[in-house]
DOTI-831407 format. One record per residue (C-alpha): y, z, x. Coordinates in steps of 0.05 Angstrom, whole numbers, plus 32768, in hexadecimal, padded with zeros to 4 digits. Example, Ala and Ser with C-alpha at 12.3 -4.5 7.8 and 13.67 -1.06 7.14 Angstrom:
# residues 2
<site><north>7FA6</north><up>809C</up><east>80F6</east></site>
<site><north>7FEB</north><up>808F</up><east>8111</east></site>
***
This chain:
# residues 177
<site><north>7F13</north><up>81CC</up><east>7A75</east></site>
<site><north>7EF5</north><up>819A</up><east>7A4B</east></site>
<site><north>7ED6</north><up>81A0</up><east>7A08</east></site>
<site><north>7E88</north><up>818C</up><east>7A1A</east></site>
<site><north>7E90</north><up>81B0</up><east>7A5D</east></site>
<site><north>7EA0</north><up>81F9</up><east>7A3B</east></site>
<site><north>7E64</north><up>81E8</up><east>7A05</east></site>
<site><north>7E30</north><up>81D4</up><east>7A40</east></site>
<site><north>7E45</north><up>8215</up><east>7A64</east></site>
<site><north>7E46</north><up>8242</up><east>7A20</east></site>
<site><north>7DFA</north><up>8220</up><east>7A13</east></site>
<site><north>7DEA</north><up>8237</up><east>7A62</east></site>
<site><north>7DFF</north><up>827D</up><east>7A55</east></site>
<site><north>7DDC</north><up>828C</up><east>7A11</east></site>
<site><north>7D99</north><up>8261</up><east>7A2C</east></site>
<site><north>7D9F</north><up>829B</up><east>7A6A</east></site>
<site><north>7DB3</north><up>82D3</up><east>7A39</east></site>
<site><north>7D74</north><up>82C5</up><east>7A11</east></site>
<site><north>7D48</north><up>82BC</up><east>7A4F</east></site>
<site><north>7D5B</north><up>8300</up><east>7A67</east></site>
<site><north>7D4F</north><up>832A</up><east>7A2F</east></site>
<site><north>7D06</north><up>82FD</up><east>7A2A</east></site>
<site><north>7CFA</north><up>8312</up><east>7A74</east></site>
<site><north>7D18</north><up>8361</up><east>7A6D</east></site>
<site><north>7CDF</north><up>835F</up><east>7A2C</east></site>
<site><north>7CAB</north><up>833D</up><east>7A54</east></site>
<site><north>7CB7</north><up>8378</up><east>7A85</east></site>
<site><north>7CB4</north><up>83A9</up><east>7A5E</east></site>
<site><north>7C79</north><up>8390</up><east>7A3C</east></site>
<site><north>7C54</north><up>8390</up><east>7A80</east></site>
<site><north>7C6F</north><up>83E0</up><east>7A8E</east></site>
<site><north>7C53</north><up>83F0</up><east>7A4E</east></site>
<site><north>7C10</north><up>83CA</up><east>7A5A</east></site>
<site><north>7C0F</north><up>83F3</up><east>7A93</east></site>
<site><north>7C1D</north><up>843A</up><east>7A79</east></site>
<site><north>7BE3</north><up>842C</up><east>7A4A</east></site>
<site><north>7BB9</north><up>8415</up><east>7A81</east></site>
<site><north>7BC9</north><up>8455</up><east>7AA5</east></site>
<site><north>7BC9</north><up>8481</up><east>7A72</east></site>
<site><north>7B82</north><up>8467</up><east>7A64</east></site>
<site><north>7B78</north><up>8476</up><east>7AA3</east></site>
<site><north>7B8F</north><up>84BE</up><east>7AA2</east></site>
<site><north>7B65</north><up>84C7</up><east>7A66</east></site>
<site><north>7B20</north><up>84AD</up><east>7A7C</east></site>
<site><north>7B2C</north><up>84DF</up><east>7ABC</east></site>
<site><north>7B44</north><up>8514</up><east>7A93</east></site>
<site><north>7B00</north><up>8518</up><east>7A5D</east></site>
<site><north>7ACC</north><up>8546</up><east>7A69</east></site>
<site><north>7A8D</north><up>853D</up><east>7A71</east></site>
<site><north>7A6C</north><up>8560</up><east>7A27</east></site>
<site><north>7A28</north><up>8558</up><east>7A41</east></site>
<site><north>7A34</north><up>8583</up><east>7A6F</east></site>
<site><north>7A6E</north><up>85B3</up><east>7A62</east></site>
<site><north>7A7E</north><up>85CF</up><east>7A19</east></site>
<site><north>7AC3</north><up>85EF</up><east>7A10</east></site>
<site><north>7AAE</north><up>8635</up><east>79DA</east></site>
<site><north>7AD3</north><up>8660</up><east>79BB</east></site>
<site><north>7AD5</north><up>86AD</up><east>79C8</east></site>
<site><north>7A96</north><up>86CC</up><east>79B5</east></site>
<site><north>7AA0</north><up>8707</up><east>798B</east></site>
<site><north>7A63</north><up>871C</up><east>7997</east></site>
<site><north>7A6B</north><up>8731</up><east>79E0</east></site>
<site><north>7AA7</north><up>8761</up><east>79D6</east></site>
<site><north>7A8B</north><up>8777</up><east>7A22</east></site>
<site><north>7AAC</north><up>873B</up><east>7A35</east></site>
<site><north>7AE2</north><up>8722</up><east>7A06</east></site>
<site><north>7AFE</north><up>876A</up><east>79F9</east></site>
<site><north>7B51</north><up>876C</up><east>79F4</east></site>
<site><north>7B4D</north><up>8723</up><east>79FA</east></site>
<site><north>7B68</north><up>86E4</up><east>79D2</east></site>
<site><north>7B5A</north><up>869E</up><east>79C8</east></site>
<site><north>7B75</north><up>8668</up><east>79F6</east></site>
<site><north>7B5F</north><up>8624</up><east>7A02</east></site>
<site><north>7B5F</north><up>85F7</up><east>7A43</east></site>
<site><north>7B81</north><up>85BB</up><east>7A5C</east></site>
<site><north>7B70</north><up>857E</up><east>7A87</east></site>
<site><north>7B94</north><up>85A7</up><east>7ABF</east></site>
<site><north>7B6B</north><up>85E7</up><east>7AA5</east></site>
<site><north>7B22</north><up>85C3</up><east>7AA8</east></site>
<site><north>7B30</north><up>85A7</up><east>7AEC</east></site>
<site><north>7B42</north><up>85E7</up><east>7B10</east></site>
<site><north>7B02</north><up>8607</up><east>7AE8</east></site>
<site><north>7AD6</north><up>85D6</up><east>7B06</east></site>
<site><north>7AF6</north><up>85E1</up><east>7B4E</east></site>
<site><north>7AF8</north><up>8624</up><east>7B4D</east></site>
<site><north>7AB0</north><up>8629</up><east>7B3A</east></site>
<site><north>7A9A</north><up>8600</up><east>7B68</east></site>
<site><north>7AC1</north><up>861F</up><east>7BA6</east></site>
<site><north>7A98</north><up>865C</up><east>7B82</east></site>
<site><north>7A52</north><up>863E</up><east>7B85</east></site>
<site><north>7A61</north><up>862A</up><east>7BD2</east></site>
<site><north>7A74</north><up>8666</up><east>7BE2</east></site>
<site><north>7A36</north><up>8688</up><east>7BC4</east></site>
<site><north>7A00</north><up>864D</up><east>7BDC</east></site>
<site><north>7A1C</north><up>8662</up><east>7C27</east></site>
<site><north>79F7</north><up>86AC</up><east>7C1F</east></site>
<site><north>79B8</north><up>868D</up><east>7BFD</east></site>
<site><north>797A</north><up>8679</up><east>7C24</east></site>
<site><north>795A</north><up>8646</up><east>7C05</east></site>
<site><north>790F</north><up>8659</up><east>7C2F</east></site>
<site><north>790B</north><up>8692</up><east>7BF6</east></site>
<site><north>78D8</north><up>868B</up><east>7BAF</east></site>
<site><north>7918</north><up>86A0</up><east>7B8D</east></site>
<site><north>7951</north><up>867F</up><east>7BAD</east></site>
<site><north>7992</north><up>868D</up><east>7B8C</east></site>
<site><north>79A9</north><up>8647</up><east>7BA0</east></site>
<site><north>79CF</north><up>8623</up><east>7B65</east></site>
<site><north>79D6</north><up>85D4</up><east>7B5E</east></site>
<site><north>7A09</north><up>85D5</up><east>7B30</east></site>
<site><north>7A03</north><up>8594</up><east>7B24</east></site>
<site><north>79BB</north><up>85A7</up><east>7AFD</east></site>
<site><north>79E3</north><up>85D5</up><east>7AD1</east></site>
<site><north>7A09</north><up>85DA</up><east>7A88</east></site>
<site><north>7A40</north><up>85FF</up><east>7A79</east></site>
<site><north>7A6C</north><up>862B</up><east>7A43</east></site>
<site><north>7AB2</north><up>8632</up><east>7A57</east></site>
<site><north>7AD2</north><up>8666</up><east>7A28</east></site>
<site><north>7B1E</north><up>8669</up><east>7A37</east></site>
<site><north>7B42</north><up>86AA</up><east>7A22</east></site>
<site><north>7B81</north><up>86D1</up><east>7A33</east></site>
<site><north>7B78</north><up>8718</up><east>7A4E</east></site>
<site><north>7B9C</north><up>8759</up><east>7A42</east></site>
<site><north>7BCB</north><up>8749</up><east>7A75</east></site>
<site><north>7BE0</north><up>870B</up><east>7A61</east></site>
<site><north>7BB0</north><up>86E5</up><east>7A92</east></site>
<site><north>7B8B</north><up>869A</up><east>7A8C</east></site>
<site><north>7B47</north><up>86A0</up><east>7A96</east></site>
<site><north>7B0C</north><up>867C</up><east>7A87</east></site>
<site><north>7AC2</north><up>869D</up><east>7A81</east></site>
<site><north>7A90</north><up>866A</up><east>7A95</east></site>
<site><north>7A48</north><up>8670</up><east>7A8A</east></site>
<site><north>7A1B</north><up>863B</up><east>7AA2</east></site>
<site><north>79D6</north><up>8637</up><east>7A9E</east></site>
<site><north>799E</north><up>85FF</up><east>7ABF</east></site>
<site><north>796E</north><up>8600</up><east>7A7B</east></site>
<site><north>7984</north><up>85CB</up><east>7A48</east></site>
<site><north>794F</north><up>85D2</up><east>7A15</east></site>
<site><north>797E</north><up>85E5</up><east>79E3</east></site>
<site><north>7996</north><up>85A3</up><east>79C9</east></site>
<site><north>79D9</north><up>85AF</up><east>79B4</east></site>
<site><north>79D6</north><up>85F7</up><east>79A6</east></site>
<site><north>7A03</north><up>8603</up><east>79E6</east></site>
<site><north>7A30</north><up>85DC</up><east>79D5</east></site>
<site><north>7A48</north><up>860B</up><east>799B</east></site>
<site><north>7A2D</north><up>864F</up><east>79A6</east></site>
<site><north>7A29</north><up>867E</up><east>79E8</east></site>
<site><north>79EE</north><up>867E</up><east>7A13</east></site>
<site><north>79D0</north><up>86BB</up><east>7A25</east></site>
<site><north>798E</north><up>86CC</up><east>7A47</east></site>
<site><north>7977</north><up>870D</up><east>7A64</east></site>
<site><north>7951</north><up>86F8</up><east>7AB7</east></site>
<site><north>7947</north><up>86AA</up><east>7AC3</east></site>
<site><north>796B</north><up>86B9</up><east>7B10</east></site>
<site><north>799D</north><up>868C</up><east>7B22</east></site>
<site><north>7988</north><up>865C</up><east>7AE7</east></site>
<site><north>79C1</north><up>8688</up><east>7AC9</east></site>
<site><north>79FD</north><up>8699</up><east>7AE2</east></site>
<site><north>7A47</north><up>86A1</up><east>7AC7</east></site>
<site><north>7A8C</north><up>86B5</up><east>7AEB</east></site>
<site><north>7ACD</north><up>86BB</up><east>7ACF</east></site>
<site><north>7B06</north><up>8695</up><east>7AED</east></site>
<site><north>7B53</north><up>86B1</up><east>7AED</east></site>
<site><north>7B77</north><up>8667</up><east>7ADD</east></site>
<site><north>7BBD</north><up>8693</up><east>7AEF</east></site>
<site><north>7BA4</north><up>86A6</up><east>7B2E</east></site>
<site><north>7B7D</north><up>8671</up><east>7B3C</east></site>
<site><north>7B41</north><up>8696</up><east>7B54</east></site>
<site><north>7AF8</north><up>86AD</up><east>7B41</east></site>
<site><north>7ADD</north><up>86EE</up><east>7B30</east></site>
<site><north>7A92</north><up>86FA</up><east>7B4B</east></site>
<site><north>7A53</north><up>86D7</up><east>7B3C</east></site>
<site><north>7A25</north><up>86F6</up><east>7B0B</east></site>
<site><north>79E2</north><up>86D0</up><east>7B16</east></site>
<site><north>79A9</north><up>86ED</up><east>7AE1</east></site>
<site><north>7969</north><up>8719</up><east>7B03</east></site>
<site><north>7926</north><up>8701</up><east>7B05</east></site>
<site><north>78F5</north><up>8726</up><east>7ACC</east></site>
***
């Protein structure tokens, strides 16, 4: 081979060595751009909504509830199977209700706030006590401390949902004075 002919190929191969690693970097530049993009994505779905739901501690206070139990705290996954359990709850309890009466027992959950206090069990279980409550005078005193009111009906209500067994225990609604 002649001399100019090996240089013009050797230029050809570095110009398409250099070009490839430019385009593998441009690629991966673009994959990254979109794992932000998605993670930013996962992240706006995954945030809860504070004015509505506040995550609490136990409350040492109620022993009648919390006794033999320890702290835990909830994920993304956690929250989400909260909220659907409680809803599949709420249906299930709007079915009996007739909405004709002075005191319905009819809950809009949509009207209401809640406490979500996670907590591990005796046995080991997940669960999560949920109180919710459709008066939000309070400004941000729910946020941080347990609501409790003695009647108000179904203004207040809480359950307690097994996140291991992925189920509900009953409906506690508050009685009328």
């Amino acid at each position: 081979m002649n001399k100019p002919y090996c240089l013009y190929l050797l230029f050809c191969l570095l110009l398409f060595s250099c070009q490839q690693s430019n385009f593998s970097k441009q690629n991966s530049d673009i994959s990254k751009t979109q794992s932000n993009n998605k993670d930013t994505i996962l992240n706006k779905q995954s945030l809860i909504d504070t004015s509505v739901i506040a995550i609490l501690p136990i409350d040492t206070a109620n022993p009648w509830v919390f006794k033999n139990t320890t702290p835990s705290s909830l994920s993304i996954e956690d929250i989400q199977l909260v909220d659907k359990l409680l809803t599949d709850c709420i249906k299930a309890h709007n079915i009996k209700e007739d909405t004709t009466k002075e005191f319905s027992e009819y809950i809009d959950l949509k009207k209401y706030k809640r406490q979500y206090i996670p907590f591990i069990n005796s046995k080991g279980e997940k669960k999560v006590y949920v109180n919710c409550f459709c008066i939000s005078d309070w400004v941000d005193y729910w946020k941080t401390s347990l609501v409790e009111i003695d009647d108000g009906g179904s203004c207040f209500f809480h359950i307690t949902i097994n996140l291991d067994a992925h189920k509900y225990e009953q409906l506690y609604t508050n009685g009328y004075a």
